[in-house]
N, C-alpha and C positions, 0 to 999 in steps of 0.2 A: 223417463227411462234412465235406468243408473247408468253413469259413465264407464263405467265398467265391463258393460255387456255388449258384444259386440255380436252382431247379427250375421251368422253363416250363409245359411241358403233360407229363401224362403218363396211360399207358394200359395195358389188359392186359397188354401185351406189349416196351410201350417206354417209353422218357423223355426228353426233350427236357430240358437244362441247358444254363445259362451261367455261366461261370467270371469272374469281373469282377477275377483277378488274371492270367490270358492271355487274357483278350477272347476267348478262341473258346465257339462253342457244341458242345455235343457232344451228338448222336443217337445215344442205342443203342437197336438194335430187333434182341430174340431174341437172335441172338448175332452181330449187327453192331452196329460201333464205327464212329460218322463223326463226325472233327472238323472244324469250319469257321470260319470268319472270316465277319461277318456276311455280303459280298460272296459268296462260295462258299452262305452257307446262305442266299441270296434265288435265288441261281440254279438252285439242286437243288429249292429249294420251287416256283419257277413251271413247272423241268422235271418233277418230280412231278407235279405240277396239270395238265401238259398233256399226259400218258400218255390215251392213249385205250383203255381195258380191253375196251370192246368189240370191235375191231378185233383186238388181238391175243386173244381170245379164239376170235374165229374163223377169223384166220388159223391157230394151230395148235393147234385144235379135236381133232384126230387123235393128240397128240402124247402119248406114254403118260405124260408128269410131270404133275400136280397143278398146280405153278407154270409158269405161260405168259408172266408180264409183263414184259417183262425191264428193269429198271433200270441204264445205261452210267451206270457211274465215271468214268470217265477214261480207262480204260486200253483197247485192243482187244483185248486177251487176257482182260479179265475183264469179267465181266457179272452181276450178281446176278438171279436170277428171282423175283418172288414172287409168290403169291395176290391173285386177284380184292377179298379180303379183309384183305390185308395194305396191299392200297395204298390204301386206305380208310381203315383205321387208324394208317397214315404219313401221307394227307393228313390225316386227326386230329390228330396229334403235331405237325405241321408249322403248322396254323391257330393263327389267335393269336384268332381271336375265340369266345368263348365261344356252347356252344350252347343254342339256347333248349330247357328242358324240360319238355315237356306233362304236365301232372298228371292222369290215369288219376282218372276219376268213378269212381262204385260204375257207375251208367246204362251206363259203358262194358267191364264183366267181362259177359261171356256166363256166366254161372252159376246154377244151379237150383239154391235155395238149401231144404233140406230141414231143416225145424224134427223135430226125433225126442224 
């Protein structure tokens, strides 16, 4: 990896990087590649954040694919779709604020614990 690129957030399935020798940042998720100048990557992140999943969930509720959400590039010929779950985990990648993590008591396992 170049020294150059410094790793944002990253998660199962993607990684957010910035390169501070051509100022872009680059999003891959699965086996999509998006590179941006930070103006591009503040506009995809508040268009991200403002996908209503509920809505297109039940608009096409019927629809035999998996993926219903559909994410516009740029272009009208192209469209990526993805999961209920993936855009969750792209609004992940995309946050810069760190999440708080609730630390799990014993109080809190439902378990029956058998001395043998």
């Amino acid at each position: 990896m170049c020294s150059s690129i410094v790793v944002l957030n990253q998660t199962k399935n993607g990684m957010l990087s910035f390169c501070n020798r051509s100022k872009l940042f680059q999003l891959v998720f699965n086996n999509l590649c998006f590179e941006f100048y930070e103006w591009e990557l503040n506009a995809f992140t508040s268009y991200v954040k403002s996908l209503d999943v509920g809505y297109w969930e039940k608009e096409l509720q019927y629809w035999v694919h998996e993926r219903k959400i559909p994410i516009s590039v740029g272009q009208n010929h192209f469209i990526i779709l993805v999961s209920k779950q993936e855009v969750y985990e792209i609004k992940n990648l995309l946050s810069t604020e760190k999440p708080e993590i609730d630390i799990l008591h014993y109080k809190d396992i439902n378990y029956r614990f058998i001395e043998n």
